[in-house]
N, CA, C and O of each residue as an XYZ file, in Angstrom:
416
protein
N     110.843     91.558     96.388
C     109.989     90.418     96.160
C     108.649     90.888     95.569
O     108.230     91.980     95.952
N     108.022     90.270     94.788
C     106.604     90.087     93.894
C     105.874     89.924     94.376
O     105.741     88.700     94.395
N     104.601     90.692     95.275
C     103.673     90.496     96.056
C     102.148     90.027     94.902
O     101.194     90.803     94.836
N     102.162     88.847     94.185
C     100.861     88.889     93.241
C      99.975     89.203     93.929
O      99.350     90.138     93.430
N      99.483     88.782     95.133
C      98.200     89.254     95.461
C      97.661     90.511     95.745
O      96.528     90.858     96.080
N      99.121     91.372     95.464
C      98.368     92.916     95.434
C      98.335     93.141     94.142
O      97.397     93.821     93.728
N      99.352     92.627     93.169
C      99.032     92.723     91.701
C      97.661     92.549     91.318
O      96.849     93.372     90.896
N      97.515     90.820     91.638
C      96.167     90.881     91.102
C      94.578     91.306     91.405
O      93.565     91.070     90.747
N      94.827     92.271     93.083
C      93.789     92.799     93.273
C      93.607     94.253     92.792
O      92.632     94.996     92.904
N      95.010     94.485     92.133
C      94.949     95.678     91.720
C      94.710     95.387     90.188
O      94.206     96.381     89.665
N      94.880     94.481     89.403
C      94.374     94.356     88.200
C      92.565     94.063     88.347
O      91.625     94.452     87.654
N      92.620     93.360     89.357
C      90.639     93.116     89.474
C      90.239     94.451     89.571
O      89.304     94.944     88.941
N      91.220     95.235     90.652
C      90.091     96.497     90.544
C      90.255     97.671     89.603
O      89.428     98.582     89.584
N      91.661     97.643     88.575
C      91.215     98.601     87.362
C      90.131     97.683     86.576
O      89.077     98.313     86.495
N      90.052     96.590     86.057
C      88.951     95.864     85.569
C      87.597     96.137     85.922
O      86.879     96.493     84.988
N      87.102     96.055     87.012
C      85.968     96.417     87.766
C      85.437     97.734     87.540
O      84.372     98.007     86.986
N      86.671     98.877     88.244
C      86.432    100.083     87.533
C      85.864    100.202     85.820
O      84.698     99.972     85.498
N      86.360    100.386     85.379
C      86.245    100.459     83.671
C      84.813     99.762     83.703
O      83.730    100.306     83.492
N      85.133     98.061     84.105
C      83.582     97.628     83.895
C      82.368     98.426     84.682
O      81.398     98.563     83.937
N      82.256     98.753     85.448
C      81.379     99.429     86.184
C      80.947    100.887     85.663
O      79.761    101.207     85.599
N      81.925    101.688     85.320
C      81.818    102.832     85.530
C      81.519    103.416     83.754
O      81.512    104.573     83.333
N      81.326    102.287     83.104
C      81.478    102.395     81.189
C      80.590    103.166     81.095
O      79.781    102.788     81.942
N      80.083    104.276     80.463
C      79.141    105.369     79.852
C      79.040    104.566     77.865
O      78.038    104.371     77.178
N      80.453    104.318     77.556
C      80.421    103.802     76.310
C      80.762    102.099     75.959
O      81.929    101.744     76.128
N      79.864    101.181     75.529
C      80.607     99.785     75.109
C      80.990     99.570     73.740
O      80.088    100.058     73.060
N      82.135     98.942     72.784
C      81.750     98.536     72.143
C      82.233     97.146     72.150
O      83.085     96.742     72.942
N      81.554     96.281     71.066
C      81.466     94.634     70.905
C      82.056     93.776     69.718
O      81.604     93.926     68.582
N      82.753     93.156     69.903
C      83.501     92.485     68.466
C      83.653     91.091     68.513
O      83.547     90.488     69.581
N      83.906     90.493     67.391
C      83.953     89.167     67.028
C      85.457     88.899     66.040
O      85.722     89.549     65.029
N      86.237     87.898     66.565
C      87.187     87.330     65.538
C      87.324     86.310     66.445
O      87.226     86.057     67.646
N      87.801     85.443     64.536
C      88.260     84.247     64.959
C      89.956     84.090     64.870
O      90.838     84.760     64.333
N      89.933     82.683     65.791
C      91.300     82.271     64.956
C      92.074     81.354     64.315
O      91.596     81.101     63.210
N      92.820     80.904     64.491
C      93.613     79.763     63.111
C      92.938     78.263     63.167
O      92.810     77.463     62.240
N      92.427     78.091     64.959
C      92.198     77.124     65.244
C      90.745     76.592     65.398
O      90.341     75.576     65.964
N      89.913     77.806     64.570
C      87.813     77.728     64.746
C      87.503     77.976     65.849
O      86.426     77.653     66.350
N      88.308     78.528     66.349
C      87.830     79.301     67.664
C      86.992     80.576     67.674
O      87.211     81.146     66.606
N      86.278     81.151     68.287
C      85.551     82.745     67.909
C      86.020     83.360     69.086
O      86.000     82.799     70.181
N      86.392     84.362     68.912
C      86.617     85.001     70.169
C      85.542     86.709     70.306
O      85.818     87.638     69.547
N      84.724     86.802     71.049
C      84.110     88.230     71.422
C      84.430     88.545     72.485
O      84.657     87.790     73.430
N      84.520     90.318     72.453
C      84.881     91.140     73.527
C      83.931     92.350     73.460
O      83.280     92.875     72.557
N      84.127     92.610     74.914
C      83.303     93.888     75.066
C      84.440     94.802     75.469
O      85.226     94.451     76.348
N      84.517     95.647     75.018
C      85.306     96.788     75.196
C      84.876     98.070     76.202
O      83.961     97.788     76.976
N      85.278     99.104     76.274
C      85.397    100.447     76.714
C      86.916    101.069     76.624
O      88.018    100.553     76.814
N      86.426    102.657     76.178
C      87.884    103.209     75.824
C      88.222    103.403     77.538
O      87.415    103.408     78.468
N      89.400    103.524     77.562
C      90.073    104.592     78.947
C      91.277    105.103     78.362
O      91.822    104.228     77.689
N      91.876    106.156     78.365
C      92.331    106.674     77.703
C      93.169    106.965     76.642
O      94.385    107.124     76.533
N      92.018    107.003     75.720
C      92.656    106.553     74.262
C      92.511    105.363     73.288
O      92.536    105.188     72.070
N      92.352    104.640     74.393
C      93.036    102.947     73.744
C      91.076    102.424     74.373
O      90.218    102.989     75.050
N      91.189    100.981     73.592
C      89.848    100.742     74.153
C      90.283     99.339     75.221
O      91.024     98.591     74.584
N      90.056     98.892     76.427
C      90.644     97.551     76.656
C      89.331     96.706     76.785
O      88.303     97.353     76.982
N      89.243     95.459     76.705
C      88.495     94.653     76.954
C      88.362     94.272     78.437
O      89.245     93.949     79.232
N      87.235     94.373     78.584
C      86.414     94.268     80.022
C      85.476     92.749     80.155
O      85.068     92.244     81.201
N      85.310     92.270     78.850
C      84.589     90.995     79.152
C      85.003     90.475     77.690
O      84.998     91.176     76.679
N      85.470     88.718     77.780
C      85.898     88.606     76.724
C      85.638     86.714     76.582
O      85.989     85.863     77.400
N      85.033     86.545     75.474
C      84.242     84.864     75.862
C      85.275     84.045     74.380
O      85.488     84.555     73.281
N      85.656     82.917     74.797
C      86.274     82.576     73.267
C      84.796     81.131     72.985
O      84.243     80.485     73.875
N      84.601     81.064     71.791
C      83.875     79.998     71.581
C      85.015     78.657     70.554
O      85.296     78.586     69.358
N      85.313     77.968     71.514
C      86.146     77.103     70.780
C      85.768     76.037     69.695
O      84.659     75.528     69.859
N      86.267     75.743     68.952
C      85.983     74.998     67.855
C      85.309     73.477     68.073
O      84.841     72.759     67.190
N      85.376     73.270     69.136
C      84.761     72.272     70.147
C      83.436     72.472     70.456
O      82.471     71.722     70.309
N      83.529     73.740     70.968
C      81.872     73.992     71.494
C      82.010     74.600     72.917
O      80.952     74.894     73.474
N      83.232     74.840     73.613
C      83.449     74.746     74.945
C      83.584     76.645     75.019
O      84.442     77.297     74.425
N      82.711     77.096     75.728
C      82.600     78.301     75.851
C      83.682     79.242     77.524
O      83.497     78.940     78.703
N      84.365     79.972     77.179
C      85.547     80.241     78.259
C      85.101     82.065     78.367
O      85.291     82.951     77.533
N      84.544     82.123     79.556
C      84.337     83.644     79.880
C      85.366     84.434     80.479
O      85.476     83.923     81.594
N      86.299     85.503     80.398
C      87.004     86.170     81.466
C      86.213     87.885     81.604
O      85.786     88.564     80.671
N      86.220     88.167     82.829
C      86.152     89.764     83.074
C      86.830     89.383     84.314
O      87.336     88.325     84.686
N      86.612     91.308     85.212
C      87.089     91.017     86.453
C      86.581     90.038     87.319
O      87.425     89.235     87.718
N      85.622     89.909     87.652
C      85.168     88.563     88.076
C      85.834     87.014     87.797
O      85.798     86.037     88.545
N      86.268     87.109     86.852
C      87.437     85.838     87.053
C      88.251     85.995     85.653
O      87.829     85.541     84.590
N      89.639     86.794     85.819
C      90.623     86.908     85.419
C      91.467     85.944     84.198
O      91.990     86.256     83.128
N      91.313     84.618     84.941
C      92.309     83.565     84.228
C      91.315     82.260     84.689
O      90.353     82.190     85.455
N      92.112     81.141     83.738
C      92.074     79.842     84.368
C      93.081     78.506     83.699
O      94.217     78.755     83.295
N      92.767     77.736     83.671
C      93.998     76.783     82.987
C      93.899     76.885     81.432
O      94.823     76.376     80.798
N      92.749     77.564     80.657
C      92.460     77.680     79.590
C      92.981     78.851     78.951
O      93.717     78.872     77.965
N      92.551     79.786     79.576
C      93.240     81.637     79.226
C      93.441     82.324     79.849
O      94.132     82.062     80.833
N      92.822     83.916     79.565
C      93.044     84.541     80.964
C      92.452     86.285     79.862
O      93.042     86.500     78.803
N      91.535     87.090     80.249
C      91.488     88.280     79.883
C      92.517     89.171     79.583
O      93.429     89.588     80.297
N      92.141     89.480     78.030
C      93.305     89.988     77.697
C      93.919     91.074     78.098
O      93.077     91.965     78.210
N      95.078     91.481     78.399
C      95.702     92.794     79.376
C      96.378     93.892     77.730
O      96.842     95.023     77.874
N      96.267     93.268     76.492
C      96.580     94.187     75.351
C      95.277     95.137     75.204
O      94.139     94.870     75.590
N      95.717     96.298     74.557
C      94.784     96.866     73.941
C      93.807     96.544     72.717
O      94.322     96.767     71.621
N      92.678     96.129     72.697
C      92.070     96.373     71.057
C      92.077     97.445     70.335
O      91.617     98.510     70.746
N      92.652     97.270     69.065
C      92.953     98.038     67.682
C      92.319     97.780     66.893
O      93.105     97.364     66.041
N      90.827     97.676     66.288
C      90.312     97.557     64.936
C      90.494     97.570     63.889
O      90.123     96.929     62.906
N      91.120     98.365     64.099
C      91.767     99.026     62.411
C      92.946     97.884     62.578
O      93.229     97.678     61.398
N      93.519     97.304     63.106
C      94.926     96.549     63.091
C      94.533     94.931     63.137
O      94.994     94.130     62.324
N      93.482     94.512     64.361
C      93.254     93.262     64.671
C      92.503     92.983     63.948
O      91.813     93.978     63.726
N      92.166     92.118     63.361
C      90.659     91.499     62.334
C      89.680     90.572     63.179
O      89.224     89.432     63.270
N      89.670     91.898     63.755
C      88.022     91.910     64.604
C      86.845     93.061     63.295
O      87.007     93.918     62.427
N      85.582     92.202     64.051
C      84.639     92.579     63.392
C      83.550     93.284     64.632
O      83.424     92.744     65.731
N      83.038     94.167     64.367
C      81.955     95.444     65.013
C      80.598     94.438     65.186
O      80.081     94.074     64.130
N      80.040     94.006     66.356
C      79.007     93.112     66.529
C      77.927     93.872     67.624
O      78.458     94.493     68.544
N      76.614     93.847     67.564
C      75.864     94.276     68.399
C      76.016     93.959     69.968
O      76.749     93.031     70.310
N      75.505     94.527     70.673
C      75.794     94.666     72.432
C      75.064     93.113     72.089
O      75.644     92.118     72.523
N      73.650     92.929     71.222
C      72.944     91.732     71.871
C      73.683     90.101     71.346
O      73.604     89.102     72.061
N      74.282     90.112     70.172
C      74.803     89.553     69.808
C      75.909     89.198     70.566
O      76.198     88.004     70.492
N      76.473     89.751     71.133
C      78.367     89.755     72.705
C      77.138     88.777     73.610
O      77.325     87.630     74.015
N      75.830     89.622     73.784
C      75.348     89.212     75.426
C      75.033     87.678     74.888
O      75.269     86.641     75.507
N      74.556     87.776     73.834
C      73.775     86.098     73.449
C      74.598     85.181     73.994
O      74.118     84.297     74.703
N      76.175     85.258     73.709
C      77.221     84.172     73.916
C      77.292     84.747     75.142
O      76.682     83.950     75.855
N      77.699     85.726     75.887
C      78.160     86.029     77.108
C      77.065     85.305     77.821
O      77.430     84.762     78.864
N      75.707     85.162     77.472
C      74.907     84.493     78.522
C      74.235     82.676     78.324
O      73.302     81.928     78.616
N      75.497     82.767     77.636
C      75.111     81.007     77.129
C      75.295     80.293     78.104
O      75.107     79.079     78.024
């Protein structure tokens, strides 16, 4: 049997980790089909970079935050893929530019 609630305290706390413990961030912007914007804050862990805080700005206006601090909701949920730059058409955005929307 599928115990989620150790799943998902064990996904809060690699999340937490990484977020907490980052020496390096970086910050990006893409949109998608639907005028949505999506930014993330990143950190590598090994190798790969994952997103640790990630806000979509919808074409509406309706702003949707995930990190470890809150995972999911009926809208999305922080992404568990890796970011690829070179692959995703994301764009390289300043820490203050992520925080502007992250603190809207």
């Amino acid at each position: 049997m599928v115990d989620l609630e150790r799943i998902k305290a064990e996904t809060v706390a690699y999340f937490r980790a990484l977020d907490e413990n980052a020496t390096l961030r970086h910050h990006f912007r893409g949109a998608d089909e639907d005028g949505g914007v999506w930014y993330f804050q990143a950190v590598p862990d090994g190798g790969a970079l994952i997103a640790v805080k990630q806000a979509e700005l919808t074409s509406a206006g309706q702003l949707h935050r995930y990190s470890w601090e809150h995972l999911e909701d009926d809208h999305g949920f922080l992404t568990d893929q890796a970011l690829v730059p070179e692959e995703d058409p994301l764009e390289p955005i300043s820490a203050e530019d992520f925080q502007r929307v992250w603190s809207r």
